[in-house]
C-alpha positions in Angstrom: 0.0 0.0 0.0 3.1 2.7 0.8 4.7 2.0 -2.8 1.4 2.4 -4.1 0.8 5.4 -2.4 4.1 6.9 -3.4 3.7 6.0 -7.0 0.3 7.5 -7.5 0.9 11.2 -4.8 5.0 10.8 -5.0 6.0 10.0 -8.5 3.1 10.0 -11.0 2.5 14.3 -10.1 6.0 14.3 -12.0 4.9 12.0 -14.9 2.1 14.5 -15.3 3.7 17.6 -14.9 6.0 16.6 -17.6 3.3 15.6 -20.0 2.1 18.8 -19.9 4.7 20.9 -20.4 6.4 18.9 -22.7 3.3 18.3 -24.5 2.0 21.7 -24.2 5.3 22.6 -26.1 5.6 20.0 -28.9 2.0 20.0 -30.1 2.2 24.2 -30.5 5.2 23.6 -32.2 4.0 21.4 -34.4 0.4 21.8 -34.2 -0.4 25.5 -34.3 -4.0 25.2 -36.2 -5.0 22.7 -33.6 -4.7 25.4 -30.7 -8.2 26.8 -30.5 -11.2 26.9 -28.1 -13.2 25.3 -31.1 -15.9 27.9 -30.3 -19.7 26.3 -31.4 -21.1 29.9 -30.7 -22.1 30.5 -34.1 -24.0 26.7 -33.8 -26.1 28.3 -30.6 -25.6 31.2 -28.6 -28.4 31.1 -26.2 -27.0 28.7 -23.4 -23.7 29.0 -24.4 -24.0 32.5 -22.8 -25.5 31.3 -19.9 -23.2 28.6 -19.1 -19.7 30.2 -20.3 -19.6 33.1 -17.7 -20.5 31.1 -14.2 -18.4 28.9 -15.5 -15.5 30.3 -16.2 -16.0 32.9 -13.2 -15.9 29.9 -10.9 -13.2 28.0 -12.3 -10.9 30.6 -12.4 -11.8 31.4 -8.9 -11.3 27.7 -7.5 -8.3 27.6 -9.4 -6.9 30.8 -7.7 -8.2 29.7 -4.8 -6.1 26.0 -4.4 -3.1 28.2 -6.0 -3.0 30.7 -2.8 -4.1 28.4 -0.4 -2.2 25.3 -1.0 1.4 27.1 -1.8 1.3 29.8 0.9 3.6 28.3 3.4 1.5 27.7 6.7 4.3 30.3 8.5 3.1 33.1 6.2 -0.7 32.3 7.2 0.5 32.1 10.9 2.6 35.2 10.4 -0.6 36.9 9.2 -2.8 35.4 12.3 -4.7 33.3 10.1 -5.4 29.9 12.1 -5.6 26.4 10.4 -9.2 26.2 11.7 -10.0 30.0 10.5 -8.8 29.5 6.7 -10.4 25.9 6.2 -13.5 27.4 7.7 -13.1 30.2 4.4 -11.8 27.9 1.9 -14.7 26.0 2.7 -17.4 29.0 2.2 -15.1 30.3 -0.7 -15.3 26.7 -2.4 -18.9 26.3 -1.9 -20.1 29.5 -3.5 -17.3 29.5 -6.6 -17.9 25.7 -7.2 -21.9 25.6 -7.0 -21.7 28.7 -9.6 -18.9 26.8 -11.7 -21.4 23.7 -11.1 -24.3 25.6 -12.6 -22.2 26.6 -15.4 -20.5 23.3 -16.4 -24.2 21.7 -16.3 -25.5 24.0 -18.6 -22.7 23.6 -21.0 -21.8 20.1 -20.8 -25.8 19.1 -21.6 -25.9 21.9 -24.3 -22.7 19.7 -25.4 -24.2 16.4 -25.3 -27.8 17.0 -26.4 -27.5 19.7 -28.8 -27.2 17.8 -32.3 -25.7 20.6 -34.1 -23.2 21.2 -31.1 -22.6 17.8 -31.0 -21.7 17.3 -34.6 -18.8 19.4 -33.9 -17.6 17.6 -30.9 -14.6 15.7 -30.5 -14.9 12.2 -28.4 -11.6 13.9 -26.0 -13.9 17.0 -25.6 -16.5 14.4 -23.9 -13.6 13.1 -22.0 -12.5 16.9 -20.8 -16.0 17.7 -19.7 -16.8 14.7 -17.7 -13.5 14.7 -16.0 -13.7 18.3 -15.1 -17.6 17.8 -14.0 -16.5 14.7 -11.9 -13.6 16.8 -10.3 -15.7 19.3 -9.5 -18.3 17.4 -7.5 -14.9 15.6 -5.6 -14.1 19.2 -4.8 -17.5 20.1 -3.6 -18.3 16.7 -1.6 -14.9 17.1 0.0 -16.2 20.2 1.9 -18.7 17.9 3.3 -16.1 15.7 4.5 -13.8 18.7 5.9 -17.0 19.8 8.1 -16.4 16.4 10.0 -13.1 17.8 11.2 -12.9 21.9 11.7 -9.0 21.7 13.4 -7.6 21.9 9.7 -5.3 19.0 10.1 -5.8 17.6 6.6 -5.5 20.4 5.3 -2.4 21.0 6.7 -1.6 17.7 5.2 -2.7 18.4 1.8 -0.7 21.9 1.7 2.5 20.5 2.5 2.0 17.5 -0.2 1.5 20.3 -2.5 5.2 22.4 -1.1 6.8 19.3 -1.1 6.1 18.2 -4.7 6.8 21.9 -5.9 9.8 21.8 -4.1 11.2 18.3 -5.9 10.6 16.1 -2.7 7.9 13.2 -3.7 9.3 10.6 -1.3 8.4 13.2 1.3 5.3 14.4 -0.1 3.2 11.3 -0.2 3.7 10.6 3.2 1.7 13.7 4.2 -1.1 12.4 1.8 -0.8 8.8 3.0 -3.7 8.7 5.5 -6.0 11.6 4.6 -9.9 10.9 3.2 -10.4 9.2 0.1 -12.2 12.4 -1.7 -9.1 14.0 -1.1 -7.0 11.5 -2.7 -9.7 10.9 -5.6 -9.7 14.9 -6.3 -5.7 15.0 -6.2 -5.3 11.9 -8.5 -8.1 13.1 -10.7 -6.5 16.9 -10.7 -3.0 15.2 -11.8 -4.9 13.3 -14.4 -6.0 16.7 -16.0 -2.4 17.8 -16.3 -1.9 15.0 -17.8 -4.4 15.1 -20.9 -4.5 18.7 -21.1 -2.0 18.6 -24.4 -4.2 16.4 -25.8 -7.1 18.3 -25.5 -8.9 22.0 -26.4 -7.7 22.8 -22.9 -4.6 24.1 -24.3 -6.0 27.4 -25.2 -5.8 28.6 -21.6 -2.0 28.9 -22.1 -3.0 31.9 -24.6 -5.0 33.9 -22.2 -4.9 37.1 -24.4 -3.4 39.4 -21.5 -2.1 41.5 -24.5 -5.9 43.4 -24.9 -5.3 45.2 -21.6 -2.6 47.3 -23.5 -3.2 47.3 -27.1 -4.1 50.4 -29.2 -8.0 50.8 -29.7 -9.4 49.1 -32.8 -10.7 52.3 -35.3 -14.0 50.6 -37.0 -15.9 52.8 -40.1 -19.3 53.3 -39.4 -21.4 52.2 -42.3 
């Protein structure tokens, strides 16, 4: 059970990270018309629009969310007089709210997805793939704030912040020990979040790399009037 648990929260974070990047690099080397969003607005508009923004609003919350919370060394939160119990109580509200509106969202879009036949037409099988594992990782996420309610002292989150450092910093061996005995949700959501670094080059997800950061300083756009 220990060299499984090291091979799946101590070695196989690696394996993914690497796919990603690596992949991520190769396929817009050699694969430039590939990296799109494949939009299918101009196929329906109507719950697109309802589905992208609380979506996306809540995705790119969560994901800022696990970024701040799980890197900041516990010191830092300490040195800022932020207890264990005290952030777990608002990463559990913050998670709630961001994921039930990223919930609403995804469900809107992945049935518009599935049942739409125009839509559908124009989707890919790994699209299907993408969408279920995101939707499935999102309710791990949002049943594991159930699970942290049984236990308010932040212990396991403790845990799963300093598997995080520890991989970050290079040090698997040490890492999956931290993750060895915590819930099974939070093992499911971490295997299942590694999993989605690891088919993200394979997948429309790649777009996010080109998060068009250049608008915010670019000249206007002069458009004729008719």
């Amino acid at each position: 059970m220990n060299d499984l648990n090291h091979l799946l929260f101590g070695i196989y974070p690696y394996i993914a990270f690497t796919v990603f990047l690596v992949g991520s690099l190769i396929r817009y080397d050699r694969e430039q018309y590939t990296w799109k969003t494949s939009s299918s607005q101009l196929l329906e508009k109507k719950w697109l629009r309802r589905g992208s923004l609380p979506f996306h609003i809540g995705v790119l919350a969560i994901f800022g969310g696990h970024f701040v919370g799980l890197l900041t060394p516990h010191e830092v939160w300490h040195v800022l007089g932020v207890s264990a119990p005290h952030k777990q109580i608002v990463a559990m509200a913050a998670g709630g709210i961001f994921g039930l509106l990223c919930l609403y969202g995804m469900t809107i879009l992945l049935v518009r997805r599935l049942t739409n036949e125009r839509v559908r037409a124009t989707t890919a099988k790994m699209d299907i793939v993408i969408l279920l594992m995101l939707y499935s990782q999102l309710l791990l996420g949002l049943t594991s704030i159930f699970v942290s309610a049984g236990h308010m002292d932040g212990t396991e989150m403790l845990k799963l912040m300093s598997w995080t450092q520890n991989i970050v910093t290079l040090n698997g061996s040490v890492a999956s020990g931290y993750i060895a005995d915590v819930h099974i949700i939070y093992k499911l959501h971490v295997f299942l979040g590694m999993s989605l670094f690891l088919v993200f080059p394979f997948s429309r997800l790649v777009h996010i790399w080109s998060v068009p950061v250049k608008y915010v300083s670019r000249s206007y756009q002069v458009v004729r009037a008719r």
